[in-house]
N, C-alpha and C positions, 0 to 999 in steps of 0.2 A: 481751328477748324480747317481740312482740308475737303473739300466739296470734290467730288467726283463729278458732277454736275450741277446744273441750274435751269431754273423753270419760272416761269413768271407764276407761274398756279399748279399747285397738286392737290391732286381730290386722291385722298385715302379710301378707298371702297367703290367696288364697281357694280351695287346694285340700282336699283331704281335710280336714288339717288345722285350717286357717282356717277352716271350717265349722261344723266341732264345736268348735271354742273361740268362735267370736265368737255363736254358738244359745247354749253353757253359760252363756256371762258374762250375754248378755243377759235369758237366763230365769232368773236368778240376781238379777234385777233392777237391772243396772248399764247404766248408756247405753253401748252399744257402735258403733266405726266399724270396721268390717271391710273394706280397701281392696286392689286388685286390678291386674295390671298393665292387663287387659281384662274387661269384663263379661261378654263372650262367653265366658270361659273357667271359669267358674263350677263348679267340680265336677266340672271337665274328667278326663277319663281318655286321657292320653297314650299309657299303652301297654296291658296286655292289659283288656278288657270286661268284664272279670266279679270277683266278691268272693267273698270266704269260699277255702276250701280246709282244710287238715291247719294246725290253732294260728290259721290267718287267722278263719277262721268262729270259732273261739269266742272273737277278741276282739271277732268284729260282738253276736256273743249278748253279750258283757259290756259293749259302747258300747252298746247297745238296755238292757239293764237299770238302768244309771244312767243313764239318761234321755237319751244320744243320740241322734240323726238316722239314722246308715248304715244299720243295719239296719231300717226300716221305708223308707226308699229303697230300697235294693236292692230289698224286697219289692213294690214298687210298680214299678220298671223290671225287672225278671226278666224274661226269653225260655226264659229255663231252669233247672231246680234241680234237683240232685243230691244225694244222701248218700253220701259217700268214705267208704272204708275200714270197710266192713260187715261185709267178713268177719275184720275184727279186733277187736280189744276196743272195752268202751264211749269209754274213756279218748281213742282217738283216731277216733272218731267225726267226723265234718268235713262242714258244710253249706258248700256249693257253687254260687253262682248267675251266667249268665250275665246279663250286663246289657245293655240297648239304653241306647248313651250318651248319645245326645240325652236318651231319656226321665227318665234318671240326674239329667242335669244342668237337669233343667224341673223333676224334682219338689222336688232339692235347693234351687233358686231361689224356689222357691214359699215353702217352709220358712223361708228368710232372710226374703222381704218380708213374713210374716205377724209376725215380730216386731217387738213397738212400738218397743220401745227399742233397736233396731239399724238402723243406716246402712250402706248399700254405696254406696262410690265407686272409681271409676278414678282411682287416683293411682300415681304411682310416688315410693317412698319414697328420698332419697338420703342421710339424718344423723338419726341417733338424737342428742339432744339430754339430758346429763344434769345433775340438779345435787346435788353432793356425795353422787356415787354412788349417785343414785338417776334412775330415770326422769324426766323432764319431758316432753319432747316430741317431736316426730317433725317431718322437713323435708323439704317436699316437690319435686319437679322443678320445681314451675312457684312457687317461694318461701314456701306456706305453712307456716305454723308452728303445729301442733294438738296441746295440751296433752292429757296422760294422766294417769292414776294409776299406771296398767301397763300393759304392752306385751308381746304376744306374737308372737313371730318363727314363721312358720310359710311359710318364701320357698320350700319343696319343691327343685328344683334350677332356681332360677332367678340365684341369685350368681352372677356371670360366667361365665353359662352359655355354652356350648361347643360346637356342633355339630359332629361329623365323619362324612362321608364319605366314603371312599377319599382320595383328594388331596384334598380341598375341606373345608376348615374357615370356619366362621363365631360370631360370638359372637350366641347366640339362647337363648330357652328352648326346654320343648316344642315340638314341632311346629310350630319357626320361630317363636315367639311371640320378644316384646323378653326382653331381661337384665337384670339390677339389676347396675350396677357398684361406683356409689358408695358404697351400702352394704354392702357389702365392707369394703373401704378405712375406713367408719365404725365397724366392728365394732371392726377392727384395732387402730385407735386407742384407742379404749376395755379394749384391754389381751383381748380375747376372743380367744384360739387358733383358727385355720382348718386345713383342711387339703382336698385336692383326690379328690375320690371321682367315679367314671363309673358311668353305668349306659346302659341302650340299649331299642330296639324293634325289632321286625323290622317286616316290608313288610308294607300293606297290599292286600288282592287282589280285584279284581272278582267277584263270585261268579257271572257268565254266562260269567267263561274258565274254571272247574273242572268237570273232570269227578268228579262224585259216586262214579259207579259204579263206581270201583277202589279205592274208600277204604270203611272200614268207619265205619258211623254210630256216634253216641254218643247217644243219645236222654235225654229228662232220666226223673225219677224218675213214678211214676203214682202215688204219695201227694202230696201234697200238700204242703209244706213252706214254714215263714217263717224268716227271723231275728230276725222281731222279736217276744217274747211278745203284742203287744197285734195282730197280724195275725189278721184275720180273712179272710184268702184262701183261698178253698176251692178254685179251680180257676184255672188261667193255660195260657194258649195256649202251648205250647214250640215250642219250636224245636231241632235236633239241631245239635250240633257234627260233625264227620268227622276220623277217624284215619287217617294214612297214614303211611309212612316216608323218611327217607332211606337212598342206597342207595351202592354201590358210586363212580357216576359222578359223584353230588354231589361224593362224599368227595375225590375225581380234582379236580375244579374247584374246591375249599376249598385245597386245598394244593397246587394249581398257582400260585394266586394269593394267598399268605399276604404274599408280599412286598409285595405292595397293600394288605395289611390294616393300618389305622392303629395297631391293639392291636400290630401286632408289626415296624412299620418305624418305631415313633418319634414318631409323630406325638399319640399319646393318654398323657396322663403319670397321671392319675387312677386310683385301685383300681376294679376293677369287684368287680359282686357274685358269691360264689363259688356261690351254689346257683342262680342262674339265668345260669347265662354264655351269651356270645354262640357261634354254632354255630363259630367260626372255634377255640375254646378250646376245646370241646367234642373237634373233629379232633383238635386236637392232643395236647391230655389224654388223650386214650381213645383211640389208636389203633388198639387192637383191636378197636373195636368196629365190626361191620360196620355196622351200623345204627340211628339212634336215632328217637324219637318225635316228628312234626309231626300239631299237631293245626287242624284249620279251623274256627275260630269264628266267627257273626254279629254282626257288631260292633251291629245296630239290625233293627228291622224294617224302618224308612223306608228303607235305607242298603242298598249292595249291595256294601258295604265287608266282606271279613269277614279277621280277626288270623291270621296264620301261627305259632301259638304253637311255641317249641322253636328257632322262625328265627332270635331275633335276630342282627345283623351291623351291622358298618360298613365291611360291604367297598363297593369302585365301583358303582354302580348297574348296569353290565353283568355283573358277575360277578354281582349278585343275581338277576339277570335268569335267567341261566343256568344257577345252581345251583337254584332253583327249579323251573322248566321240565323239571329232571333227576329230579324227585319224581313217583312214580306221583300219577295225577289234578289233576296241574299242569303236564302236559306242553305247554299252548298257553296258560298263565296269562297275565293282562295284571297288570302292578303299577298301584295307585292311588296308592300313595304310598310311597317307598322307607325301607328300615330305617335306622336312624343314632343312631350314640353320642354322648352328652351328657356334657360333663364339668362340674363347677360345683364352689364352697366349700358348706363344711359345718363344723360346729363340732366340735371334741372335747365328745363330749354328759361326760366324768370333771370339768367344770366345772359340773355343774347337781346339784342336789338333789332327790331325791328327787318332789320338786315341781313337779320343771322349772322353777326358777327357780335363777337366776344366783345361785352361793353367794355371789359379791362385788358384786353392783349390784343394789338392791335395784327391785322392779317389774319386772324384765325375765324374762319364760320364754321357750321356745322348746321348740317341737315337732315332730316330722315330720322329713323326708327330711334340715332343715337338721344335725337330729340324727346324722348317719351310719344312720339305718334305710333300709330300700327296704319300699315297699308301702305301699296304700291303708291297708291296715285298718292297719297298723302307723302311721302318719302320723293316723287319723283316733284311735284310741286316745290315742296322746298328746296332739293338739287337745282331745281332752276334758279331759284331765285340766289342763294346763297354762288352758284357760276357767274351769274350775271355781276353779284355785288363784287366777287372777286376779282372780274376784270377792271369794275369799275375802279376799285380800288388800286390796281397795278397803274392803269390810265391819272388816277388822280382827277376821278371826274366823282362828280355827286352818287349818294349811292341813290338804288332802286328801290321803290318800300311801295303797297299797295294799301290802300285803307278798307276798312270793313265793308265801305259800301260798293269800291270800284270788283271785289272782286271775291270767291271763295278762298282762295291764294290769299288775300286779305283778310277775313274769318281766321283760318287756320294757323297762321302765326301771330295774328292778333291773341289769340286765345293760350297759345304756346307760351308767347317770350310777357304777356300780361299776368293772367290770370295764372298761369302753369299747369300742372296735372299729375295727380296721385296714383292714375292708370296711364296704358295704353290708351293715347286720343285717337280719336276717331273721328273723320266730318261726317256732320249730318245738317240737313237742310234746315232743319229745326236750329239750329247754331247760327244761324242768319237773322239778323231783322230788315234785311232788304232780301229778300230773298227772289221777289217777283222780279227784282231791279236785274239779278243776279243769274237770269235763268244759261241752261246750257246752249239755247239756239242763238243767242245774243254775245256770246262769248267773243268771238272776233268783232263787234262792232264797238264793244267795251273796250277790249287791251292791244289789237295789234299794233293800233298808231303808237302806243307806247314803247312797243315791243320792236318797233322802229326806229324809233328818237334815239333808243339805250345801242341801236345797232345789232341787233339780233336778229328779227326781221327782214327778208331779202325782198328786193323791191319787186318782183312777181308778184309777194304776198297782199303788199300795198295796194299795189295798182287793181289785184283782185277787190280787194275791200271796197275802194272808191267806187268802183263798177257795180257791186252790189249795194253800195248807200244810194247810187244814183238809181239803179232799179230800181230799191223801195220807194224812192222819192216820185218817181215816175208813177209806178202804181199808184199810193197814196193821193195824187195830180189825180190820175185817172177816176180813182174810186169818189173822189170830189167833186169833179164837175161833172161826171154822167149822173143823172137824177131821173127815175120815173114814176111815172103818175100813176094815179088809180085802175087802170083799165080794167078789164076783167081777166087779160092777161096774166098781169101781176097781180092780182086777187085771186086766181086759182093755182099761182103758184106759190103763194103766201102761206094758202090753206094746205096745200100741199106737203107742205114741209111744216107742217103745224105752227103757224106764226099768225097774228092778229091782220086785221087788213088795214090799208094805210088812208086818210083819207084826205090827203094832198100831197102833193110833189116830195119827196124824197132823194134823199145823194144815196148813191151805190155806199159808200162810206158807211153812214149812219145806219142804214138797213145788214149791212153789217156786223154792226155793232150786238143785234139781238145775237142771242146764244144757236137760239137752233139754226142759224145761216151759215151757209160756210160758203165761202168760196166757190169750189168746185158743184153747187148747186147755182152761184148765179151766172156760170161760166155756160148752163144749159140752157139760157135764157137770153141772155147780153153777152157781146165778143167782148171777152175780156181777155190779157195777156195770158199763155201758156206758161206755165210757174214751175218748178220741182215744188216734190214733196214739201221740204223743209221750207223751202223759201214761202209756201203758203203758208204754211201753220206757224211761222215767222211773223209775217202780214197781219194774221189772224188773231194773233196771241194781242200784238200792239194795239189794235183799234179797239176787240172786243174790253180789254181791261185797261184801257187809256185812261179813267179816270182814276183806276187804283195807282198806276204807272205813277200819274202824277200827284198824289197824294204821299206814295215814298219817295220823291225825289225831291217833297220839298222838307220831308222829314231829313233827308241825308242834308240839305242844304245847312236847318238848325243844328242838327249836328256837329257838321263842319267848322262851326263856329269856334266849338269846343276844341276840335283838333288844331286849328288855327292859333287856339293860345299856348305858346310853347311855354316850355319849363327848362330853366337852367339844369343842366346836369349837376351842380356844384350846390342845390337849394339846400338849404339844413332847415327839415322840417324839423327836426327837435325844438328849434327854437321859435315855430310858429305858435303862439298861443291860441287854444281851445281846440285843435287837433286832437281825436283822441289818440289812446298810447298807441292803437291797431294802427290806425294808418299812420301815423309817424314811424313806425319798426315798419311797417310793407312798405310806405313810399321811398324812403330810404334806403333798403334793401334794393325795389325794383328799378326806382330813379326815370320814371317815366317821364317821355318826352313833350308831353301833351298833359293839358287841363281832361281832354278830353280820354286819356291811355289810363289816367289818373282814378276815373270816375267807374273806369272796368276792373278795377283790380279788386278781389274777391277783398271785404272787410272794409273797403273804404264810402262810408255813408253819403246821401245828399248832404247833410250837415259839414261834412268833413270837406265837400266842393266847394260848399257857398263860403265857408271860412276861407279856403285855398285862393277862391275867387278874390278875396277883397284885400287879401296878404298881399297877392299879384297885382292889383289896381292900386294900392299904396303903395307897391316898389317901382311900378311905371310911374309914377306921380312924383315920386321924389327922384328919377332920373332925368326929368324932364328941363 
């Protein structure tokens, strides 16, 4: 081997992913080379323009608390920001922001070349190079050989990537971009499991062929919102998205022409993703349903490009043509650029640890789409975490790992490298059973300290934190020892805001606590602290469901317990008596670290625990 160079860390792929792992490593202090199939493609967003949503936004609130990039990005390209699901609990609370992708992908760039110890180049990666199971190097298209310590895979769906549209297939990434073939085939060889997963985009549409005014607008929020705690945005120009439906005639032209659909003549062999399917699966799934939701978004300001979300297809580009055209306020659409399915490799993420690293080659992680996940934030979540692990591992310091209960980042790859996944994963809120514990406005009070300790973190961010634990503390003081009595005062303002009357001494606190009180009503009554938005509804969240609060937190505590009891990597459950065959072949296979990792894996029963348990309490017993 003669090395051309060396790097403590290379992250392969410069999407989501590869962003946030090759920023973490290199502000973690390791020389990082972050390499790309095109430069131009930097942060690219192939298919829909915008971040956050229901689980997606509060993994951008927890990538911005340990110290990642997305969430102060998005907040910097925003056209638009929403808060979902308002009139539901706090728990699934979800910030929401349209993005302008040019802007996306300038400010992201910007972010890379400010760090010292990171390199971006255009190279195409073709052989991981290792020696005696561990990383060495990477080999490139054009014959170099650049030595590592670790290496993080973050190729999104660029492995023998796969374009289809109607009859016409081609092997491309996104949006026509080049494939990685070789390293495929490199992976292979080194003993790494593949397997073949699709995902898709609908059309893009000129916004001077839509008409507006048959569609209802979606205007963004008029508070103000970030995702990044350290955002100091007070106001941003928005821009509306437009709602409108498909109808009867669509439905007539989807399944006149199924037999042209690549999903259903043959031609697409890949899983696609189940909660975002293409409309041709959507027909046929739902038959009954007369009609479902397209929404029209501004992909930029500069741009007059805007996403047909709800669309996607790989049907011919005349049926798209057509089925479009059949939707109120796109009856004279022009398309800019047509929808189309991507098929690529992807790893069985049941081969990685907790860590995102390779339980058998040592220095190798991998994160992102390569994973079996679909989605930015889901892709940029894991770049963190997999950057982080791989500095740690250059340093020789412990790795980073998050449990289900500290965090959705915890969820998401608990679910990945445990249980695995047959599709495109997806987070969703519902994938949580701490979910209250886990909301998006609590996200910096949950992970920054950590995100501190591992050195990610800068201590601006810290010292923010402290100053805000101490505010709520102060409020909380405050909202406890001010108390008022019955007057008639406070009796017609009780009535007022439709609340019972009280009929002794009450804490500001407790009176709190009912539903119809909010703050900013007893702030027209009693001097109470002057608050932002969030930080009230922050407040508000805590006190009103303080007793739920702590009823999951002493569930996470029994929990713990579980997690607490580790497992040799070397156990031979074969030889455990009364296991069944299932969990002896999966525990085996997945080699979980934990009584507790043991107890999530799809097949393995309570029976199968309480056996595991007492195998484990007779090998501590005779170690003793």
């Amino acid at each position: 081997m003669n090395p051309s160079d060396k790097f403590d860390v290379i992250v392969i792929g410069a999407g989501h992913a590869g962003c946030e792992a090759a920023l973490a490593a290199s502000r973690m202090g390791c020389s990082t080379l972050l390499l790309t199939l095109n430069l131009d493609n930097i942060a690219f967003m192939p298919c829909n323009p915008s971040i956050g949503g229901p689980a997606k936004g509060h993994l951008v609130r927890e990538i911005d608390a340990l110290g990642g990039e997305m969430g102060n990005v998005a907040d910097l390209a925003s056209i638009q920001m929403r808060m979902l699901n308002t009139a539901k609990g706090p728990a699934v609370h979800a910030l929401r922001a349209q993005a302008d992708k040019i802007e996306y992908q300038k400010f992201m760039r910007n972010q890379l070349a400010n760090e010292m110890l990171l390199e971006v180049r255009q190279l195409l990666v073709d052989e991981i190079l290792l020696e005696d199971s561990k990383v060495a190097a990477i080999k490139t298209e054009n014959g170099e050989t650049i030595c590592c310590s670790a290496l993080v895979l973050a190729t999104g769906t660029y492995l023998r990537g796969r374009i289809v549209v109607g009859d016409i297939a081609y092997n491309a990434g996104p949006n026509g971009q080049r494939a990685s073939v070789k390293l495929s085939e490199s992976l292979v060889r080194m003993g790494i499991r593949l397997r073949r997963f699709k995902t898709g985009t609908p059309a893009r549409i000129d916004a001077r062929s839509v008409n507006f005014q048959r569609m209802r607008i979606q205007p963004g929020d008029e508070e103000a919102h970030n995702f990044s705690f350290l955002s100091k945005i007070k106001h941003r120009e928005q821009r509306p998205c437009w709602l409108t439906y498909t109808g009867s005639e669509t439905h007539r032209i989807i399944r006149e022409n199924l037999h042209r659909a690549p999903l259903y003549s043959g031609r697409i062999e890949g899983t696609g993703p189940r909660y975002c399917p293409s409309i041709e699966v959507k027909i046929v799934n739902f038959p009954d349903k007369d009609t479902h939701q397209v929404f029209i978004e501004p992909e930029g300001a500069s741009t007059q490009e805007m996403y047909v979300q709800g669309m996607s297809t790989s049907l011919p580009a005349d049926v798209q043509t057509d089925m479009l055209r059949s939707i109120p306020g796109l009856e004279n659409v022009i398309i800019m650029r047509y929808g189309y399915a991507i098929e690529y490799d992807c790893i069985d993420p049941t081969q990685l640890s907790h860590s995102l690293a390779f339980k058998n080659i040592t220095g190798l992680f991998s994160a992102g789409q390569i994973n079996g996940s679909s989605g930015y934030e889901e892709a940029a979540a894991q770049g963190l975490i997999a950057g982080m692990n791989a500095a740690l591992l250059v340093k020789a310091k412990p790795a980073f790992t998050l449990h289900r209960s500290e965090a959705y980042i915890g969820v998401l790859i608990d679910d990945l490298v445990t249980k695995g996944t047959n599709e495109p994963y997806r987070i969703m809120t519902s994938r949580s059973e701490y979910r209250l514990l886990l909301r998006h406005d609590n996200a910096d009070l949950r992970l920054t300290e950590k995100g501190y300790n591992v050195g990610l973190v800068k201590e601006e961010r810290i010292l923010r934190l402290h100053e805000k634990s101490r505010a709520i503390e102060q409020v909380f003081s405050r909202l406890k020892e001010v108390t008022v009595t019955p007057t008639p005062e406070i009796q017609s303002f009780l009535a007022g805001v439709g609340s019972s009357e009280i009929k002794s001494s009450v804490s500001l606190y407790n009176l709190l606590k009912r539903h119809e009180i909010s703050y900013a009503a007893l702030q027209t009554i009693l001097p109470l602290p002057q608050l932002e938005f969030e930080f009230i509804a922050q407040v508000e969240v805590m006190i009103k469901y303080e007793g739920y609060i702590k009823k999951q937190r002493e569930q996470v505590l029994r929990a713990e317990k579980l997690e607490n009891r580790l497992l040799s990597l070397d156990l031979d459950y074969f030889s455990i008596r009364g296991l069944s065959k299932e969990a002896q072949q999966k525990m085996s296979e997945l080699k979980p670290a934990s009584i507790g990792q043991a107890s999530r894996i799809s097949g393995v029963s309570p029976a199968d625990i309480s056996i595991l348990l007492i195998h484990e309490e007779q090998r501590r017993r005779q170690h003793e």
